[in-house]
LUMDRENRO-45696 format. One line per field, with one value per atom (N, C-alpha, C): z, y, x; residue number from 1; chain; atom name. Coordinates in nm, 4 decimals. Layout:
// residues N
pz = Z ...
py = Y ...
px = X ...
pos = NUM ...
unit = A ...
site = CA ...
END
This chain:
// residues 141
pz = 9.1760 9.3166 9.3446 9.4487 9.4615 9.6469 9.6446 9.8031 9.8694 9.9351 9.9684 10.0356 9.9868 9.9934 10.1410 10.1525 10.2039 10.3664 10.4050 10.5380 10.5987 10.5236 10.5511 10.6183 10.7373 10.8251 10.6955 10.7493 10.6299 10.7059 10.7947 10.8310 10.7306 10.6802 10.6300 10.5463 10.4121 10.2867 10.2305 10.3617 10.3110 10.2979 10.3760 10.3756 10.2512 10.2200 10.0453 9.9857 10.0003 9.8407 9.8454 9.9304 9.9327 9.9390 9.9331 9.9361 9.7606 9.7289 9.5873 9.5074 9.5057 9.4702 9.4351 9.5478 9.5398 9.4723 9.4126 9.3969 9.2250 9.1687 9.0624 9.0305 9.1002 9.1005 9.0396 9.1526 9.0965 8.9755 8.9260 8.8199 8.6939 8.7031 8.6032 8.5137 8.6712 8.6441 8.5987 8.5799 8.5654 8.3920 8.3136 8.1889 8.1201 7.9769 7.9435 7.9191 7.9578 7.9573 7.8121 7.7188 7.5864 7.5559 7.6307 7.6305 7.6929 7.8156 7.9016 7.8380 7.7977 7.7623 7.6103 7.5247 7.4027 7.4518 7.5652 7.6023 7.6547 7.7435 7.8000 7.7040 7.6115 7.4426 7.4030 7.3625 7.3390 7.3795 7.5197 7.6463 7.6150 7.6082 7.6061 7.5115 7.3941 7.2016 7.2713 7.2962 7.2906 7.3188 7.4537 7.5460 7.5046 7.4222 7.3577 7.3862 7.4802 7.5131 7.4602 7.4274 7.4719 7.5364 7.5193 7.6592 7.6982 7.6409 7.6742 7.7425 7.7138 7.8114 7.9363 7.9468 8.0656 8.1656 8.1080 8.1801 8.1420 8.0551 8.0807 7.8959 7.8811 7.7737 7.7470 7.8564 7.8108 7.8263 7.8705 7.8027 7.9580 8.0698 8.2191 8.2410 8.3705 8.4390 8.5113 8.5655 8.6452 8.8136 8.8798 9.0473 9.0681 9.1120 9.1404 8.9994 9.0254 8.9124 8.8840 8.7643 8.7440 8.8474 8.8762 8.9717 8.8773 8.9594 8.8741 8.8550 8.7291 8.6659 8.7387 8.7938 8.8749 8.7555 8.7951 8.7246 8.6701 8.5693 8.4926 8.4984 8.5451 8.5647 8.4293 8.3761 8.2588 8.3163 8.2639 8.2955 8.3397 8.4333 8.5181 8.4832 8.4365 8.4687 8.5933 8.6628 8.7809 8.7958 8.9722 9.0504 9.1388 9.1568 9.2657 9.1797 9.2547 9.2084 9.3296 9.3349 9.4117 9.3995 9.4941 9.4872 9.4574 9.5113 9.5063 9.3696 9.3535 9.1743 9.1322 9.0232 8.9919 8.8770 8.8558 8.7595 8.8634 8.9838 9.0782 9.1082 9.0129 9.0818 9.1108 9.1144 9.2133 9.1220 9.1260 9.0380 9.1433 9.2666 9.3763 9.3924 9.2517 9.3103 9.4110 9.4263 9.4901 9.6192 9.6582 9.7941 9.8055 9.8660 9.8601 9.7985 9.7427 9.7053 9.8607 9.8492 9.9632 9.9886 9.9070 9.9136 9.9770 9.9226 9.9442 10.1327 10.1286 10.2775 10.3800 10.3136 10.3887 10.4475 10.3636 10.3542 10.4502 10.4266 10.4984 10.6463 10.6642 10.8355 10.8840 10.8201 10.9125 10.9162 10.8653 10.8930 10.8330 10.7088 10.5601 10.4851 10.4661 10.3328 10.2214 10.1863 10.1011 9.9440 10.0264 9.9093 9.8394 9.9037 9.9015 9.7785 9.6945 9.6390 9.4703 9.5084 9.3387 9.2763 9.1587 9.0244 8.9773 8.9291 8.9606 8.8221 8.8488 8.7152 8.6966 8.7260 8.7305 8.7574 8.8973 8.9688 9.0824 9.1618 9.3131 9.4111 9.5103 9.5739 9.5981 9.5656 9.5691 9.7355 9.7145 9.8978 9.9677 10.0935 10.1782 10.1463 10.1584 10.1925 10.3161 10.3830 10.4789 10.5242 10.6446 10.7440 10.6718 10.6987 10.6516 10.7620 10.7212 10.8422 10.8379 10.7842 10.8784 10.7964 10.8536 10.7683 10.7696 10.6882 10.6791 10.7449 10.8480 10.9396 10.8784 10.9097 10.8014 10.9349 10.9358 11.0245 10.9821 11.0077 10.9743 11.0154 10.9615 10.9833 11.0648 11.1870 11.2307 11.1340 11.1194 11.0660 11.1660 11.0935 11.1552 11.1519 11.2646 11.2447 11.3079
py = 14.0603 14.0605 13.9348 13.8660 13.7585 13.7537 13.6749 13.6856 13.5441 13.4838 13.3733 13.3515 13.3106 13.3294 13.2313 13.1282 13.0484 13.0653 13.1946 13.1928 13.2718 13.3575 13.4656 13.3952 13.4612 13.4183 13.4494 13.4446 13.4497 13.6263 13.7120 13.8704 13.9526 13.8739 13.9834 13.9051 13.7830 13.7684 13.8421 13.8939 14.0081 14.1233 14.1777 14.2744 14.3313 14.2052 14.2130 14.2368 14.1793 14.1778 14.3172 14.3333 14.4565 14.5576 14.5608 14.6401 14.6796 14.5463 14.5089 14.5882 14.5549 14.5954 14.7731 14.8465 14.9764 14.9862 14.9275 14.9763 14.9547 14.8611 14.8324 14.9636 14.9643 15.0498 15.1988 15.2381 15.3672 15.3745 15.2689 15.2411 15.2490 15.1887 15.2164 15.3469 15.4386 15.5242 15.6573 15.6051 15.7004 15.7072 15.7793 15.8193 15.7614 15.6714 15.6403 15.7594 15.7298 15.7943 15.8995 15.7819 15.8676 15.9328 15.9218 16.0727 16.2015 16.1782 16.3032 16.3307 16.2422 16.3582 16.4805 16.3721 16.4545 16.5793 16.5491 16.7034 16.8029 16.7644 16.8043 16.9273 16.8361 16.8794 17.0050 16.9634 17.0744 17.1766 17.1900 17.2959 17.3633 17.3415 17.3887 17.4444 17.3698 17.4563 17.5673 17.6016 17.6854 17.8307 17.7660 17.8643 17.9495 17.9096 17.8862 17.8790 17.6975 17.6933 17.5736 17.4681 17.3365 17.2416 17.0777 17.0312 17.0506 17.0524 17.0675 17.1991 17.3232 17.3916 17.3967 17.3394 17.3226 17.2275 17.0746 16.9653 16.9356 17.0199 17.0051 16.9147 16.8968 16.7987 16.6775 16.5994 16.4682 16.4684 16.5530 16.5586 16.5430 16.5240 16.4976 16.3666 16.3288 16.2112 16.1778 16.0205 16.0037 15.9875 16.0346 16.0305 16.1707 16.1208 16.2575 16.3249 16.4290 16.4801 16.3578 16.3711 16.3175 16.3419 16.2497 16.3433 16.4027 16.4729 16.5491 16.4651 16.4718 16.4011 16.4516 16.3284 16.3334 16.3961 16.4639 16.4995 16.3927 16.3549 16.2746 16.3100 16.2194 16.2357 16.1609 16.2190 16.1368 16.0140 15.9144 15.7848 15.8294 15.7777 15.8053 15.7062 15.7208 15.5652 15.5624 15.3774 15.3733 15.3991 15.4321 15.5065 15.3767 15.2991 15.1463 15.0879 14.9462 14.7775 14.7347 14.6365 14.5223 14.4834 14.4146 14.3986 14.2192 14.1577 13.9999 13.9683 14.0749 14.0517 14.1640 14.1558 14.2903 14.3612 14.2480 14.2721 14.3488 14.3691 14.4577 14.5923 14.6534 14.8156 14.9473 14.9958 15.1640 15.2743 15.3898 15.5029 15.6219 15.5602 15.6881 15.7409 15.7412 15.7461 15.6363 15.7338 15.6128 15.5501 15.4410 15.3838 15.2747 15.3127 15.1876 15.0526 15.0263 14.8102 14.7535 14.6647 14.5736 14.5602 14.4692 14.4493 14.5594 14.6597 14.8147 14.8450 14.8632 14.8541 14.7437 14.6453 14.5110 14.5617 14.6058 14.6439 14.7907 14.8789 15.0222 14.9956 14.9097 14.8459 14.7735 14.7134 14.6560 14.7488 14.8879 14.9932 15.0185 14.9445 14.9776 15.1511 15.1939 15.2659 15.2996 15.4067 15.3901 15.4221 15.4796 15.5456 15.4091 15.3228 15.2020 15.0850 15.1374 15.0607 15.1801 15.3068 15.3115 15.3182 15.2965 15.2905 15.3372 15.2877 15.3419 15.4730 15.5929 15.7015 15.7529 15.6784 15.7546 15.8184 15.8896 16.0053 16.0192 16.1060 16.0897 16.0675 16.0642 15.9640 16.0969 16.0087 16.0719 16.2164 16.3167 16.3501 16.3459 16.3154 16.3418 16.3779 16.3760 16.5113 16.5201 16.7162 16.7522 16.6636 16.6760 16.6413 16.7302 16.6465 16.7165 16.8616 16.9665 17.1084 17.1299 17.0678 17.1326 17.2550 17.3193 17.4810 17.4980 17.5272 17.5934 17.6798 17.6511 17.7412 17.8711 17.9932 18.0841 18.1996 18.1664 18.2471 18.3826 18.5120 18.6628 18.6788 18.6938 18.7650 18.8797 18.9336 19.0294 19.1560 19.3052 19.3428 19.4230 19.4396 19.5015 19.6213 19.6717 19.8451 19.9237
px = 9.4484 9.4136 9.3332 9.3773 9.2819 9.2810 9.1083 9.0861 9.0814 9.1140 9.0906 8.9493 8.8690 8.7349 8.6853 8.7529 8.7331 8.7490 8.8439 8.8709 8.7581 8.6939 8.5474 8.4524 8.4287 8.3256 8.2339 8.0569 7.9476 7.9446 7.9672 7.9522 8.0611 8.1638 8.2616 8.2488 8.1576 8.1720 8.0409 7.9517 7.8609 7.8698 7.9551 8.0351 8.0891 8.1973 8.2703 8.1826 8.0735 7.9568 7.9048 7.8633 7.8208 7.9274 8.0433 8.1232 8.1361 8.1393 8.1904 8.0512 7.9779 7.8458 7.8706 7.8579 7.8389 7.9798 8.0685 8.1818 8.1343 8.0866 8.0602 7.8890 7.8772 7.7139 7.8570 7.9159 7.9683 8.0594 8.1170 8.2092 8.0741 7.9949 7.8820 7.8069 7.8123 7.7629 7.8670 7.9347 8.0585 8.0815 8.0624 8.0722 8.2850 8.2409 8.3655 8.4523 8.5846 8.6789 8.7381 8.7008 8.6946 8.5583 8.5151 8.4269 8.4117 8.4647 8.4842 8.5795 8.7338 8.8053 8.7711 8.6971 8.6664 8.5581 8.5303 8.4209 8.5406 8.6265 8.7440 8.7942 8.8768 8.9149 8.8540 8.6878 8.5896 8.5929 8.5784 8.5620 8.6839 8.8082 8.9243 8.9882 8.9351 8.9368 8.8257 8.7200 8.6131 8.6375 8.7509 8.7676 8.9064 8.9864 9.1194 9.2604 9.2202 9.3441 9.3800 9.4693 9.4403 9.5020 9.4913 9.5324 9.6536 9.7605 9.8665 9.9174 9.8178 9.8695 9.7625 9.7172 9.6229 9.6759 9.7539 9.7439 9.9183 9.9707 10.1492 10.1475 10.2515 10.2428 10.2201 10.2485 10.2371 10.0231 9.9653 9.8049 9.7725 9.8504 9.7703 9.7872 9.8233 9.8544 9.7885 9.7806 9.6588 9.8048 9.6922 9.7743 9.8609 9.9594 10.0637 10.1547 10.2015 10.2593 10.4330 10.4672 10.5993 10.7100 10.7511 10.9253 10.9921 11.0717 11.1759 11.3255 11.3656 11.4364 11.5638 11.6630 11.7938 11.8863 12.0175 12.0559 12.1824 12.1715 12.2577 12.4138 12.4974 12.6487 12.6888 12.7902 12.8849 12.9364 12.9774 13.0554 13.2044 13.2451 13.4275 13.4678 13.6396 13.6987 13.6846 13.7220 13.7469 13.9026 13.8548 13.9654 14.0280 13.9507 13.9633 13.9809 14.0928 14.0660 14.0654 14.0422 14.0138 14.1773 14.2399 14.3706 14.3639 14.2527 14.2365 14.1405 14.0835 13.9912 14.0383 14.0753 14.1223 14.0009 13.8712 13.8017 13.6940 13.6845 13.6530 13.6950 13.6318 13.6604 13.5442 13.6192 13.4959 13.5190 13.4432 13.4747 13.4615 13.4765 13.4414 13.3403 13.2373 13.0928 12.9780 12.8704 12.8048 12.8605 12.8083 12.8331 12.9297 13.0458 13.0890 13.0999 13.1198 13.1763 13.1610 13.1269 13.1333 13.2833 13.3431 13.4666 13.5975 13.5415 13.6473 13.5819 13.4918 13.3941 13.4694 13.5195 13.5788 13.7144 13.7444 13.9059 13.9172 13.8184 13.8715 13.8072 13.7173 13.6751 13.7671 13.8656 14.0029 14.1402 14.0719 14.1715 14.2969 14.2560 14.3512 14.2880 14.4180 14.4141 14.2997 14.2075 14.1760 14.2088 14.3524 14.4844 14.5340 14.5483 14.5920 14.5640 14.4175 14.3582 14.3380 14.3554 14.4070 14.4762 14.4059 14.4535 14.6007 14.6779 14.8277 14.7681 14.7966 14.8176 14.6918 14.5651 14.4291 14.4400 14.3775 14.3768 14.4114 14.3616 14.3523 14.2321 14.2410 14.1718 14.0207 13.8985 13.8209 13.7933 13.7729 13.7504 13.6657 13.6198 13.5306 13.4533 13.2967 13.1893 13.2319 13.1890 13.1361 12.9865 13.0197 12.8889 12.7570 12.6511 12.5347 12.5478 12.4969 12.4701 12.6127 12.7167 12.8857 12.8755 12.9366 12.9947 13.1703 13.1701 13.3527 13.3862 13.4797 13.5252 13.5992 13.5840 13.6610 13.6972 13.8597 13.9155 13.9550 13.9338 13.9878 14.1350 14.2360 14.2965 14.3429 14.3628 14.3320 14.4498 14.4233 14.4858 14.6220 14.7300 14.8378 14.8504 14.8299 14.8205 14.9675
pos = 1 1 1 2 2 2 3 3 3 4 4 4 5 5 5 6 6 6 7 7 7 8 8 8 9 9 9 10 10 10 11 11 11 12 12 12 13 13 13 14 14 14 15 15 15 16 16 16 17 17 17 18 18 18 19 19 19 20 20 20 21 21 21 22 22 22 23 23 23 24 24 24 25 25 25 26 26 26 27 27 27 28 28 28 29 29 29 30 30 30 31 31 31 32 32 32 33 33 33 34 34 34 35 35 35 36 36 36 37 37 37 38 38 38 39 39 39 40 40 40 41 41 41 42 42 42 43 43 43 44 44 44 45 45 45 46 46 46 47 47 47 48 48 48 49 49 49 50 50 50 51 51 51 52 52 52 53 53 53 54 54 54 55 55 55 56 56 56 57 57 57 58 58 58 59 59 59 60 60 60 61 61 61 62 62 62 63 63 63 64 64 64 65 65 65 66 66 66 67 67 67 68 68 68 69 69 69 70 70 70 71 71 71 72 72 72 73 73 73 74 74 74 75 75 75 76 76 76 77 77 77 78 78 78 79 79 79 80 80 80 81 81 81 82 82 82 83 83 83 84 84 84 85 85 85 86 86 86 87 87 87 88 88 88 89 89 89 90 90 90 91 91 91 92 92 92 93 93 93 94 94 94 95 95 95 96 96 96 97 97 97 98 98 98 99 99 99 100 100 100 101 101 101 102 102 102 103 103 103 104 104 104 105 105 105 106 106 106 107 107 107 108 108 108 109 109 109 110 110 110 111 111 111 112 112 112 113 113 113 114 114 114 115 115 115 116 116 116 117 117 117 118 118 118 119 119 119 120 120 120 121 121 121 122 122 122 123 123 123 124 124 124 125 125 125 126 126 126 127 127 127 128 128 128 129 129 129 130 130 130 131 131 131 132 132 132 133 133 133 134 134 134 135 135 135 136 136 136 137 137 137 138 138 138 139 139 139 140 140 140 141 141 141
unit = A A A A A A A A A A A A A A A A A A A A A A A A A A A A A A A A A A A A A A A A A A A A A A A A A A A A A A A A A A A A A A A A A A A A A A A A A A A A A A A A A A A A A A A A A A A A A A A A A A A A A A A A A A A A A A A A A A A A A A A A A A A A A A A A A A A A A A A A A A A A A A A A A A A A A A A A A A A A A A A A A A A A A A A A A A A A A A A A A A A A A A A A A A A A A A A A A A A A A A A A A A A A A A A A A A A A A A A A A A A A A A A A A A A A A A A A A A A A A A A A A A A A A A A A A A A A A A A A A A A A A A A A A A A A A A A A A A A A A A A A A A A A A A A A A A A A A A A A A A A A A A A A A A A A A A A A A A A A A A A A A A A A A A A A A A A A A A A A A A A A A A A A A A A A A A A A A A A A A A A A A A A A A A A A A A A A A A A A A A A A A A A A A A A A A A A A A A A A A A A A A A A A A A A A A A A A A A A A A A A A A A A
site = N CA C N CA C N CA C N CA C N CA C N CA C N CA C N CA C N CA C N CA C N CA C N CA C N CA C N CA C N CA C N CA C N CA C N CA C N CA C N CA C N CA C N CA C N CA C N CA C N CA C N CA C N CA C N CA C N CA C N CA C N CA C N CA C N CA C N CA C N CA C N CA C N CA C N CA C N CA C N CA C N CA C N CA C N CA C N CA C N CA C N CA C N CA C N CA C N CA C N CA C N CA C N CA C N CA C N CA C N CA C N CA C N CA C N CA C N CA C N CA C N CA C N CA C N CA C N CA C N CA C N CA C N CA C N CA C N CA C N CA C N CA C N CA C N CA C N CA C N CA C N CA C N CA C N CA C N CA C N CA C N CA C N CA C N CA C N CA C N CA C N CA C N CA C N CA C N CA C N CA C N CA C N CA C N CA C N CA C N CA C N CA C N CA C N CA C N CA C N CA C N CA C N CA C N CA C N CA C N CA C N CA C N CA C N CA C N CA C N CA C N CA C N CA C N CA C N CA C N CA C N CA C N CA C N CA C N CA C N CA C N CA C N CA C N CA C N CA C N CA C N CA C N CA C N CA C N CA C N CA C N CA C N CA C N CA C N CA C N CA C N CA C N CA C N CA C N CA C N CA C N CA C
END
């Protein structure tokens, strides 16, 4: 972090100091880290638990808890080429290629661009909120 010291009127480079000051005053008084936790430790053998089931396994994190881990997809062949690079292709996941994006905005095909024998062409999502229309039958009496 650096401040450019030089643009500070002399009201806000007293300011800093004294900002800075009480910030170093409370960092002081604050007991090292490998010591609270070995009291931590203590308290928690005593009582009979320890850290890991108190604070999760990895022993407690500083800030917010971990995210939750996305769920991992296997590798696809691709389903796309590029018809002008052919070392350009898509696997139907994910967002678009630029290139494929180029091509289905001038109102080409997106049948058009696979893979001869792969598969078939990835489908649609529904609209976020859409629901499946589900018509009854009426019965014949």
């Amino acid at each position: 972090m650096s401040i450019d010291l030089s643009t500070l009127s002399p009201r806000e480079l007293g300011s800093l100091i004294a900002t800075a000051k009480k910030r170093q005053a409370q960092l002081s008084k604050r007991a090292p880290l490998a010591k609270v936790r070995a009291k931590l430790v203590k308290l928690a053998r005593a009582e009979g638990y320890t850290i890991e089931e108190l604070f999760g396994a990895s022993g407690g994190t500083r800030g917010a808890a971990a995210p939750a881990r996305a769920r991992k997809l296997g590798k696809v062949p691709p389903k796309y080429r590029n018809p002008e690079n052919p070392k350009e292709t898509w696997t139907g996941r994910g967002k678009q290629p630029r290139w494929l994006a180029a091509y289905t905005a001038k109102g080409r095909d997106l049948a058009e661009f696979l893979i001869p024998g792969v598969a078939a062409p990835t489908p649609a999502k529904p609209a976020k909120g859409a629901r499946k229309r589900v018509v009854k039958k009426a019965r014949g009496k």
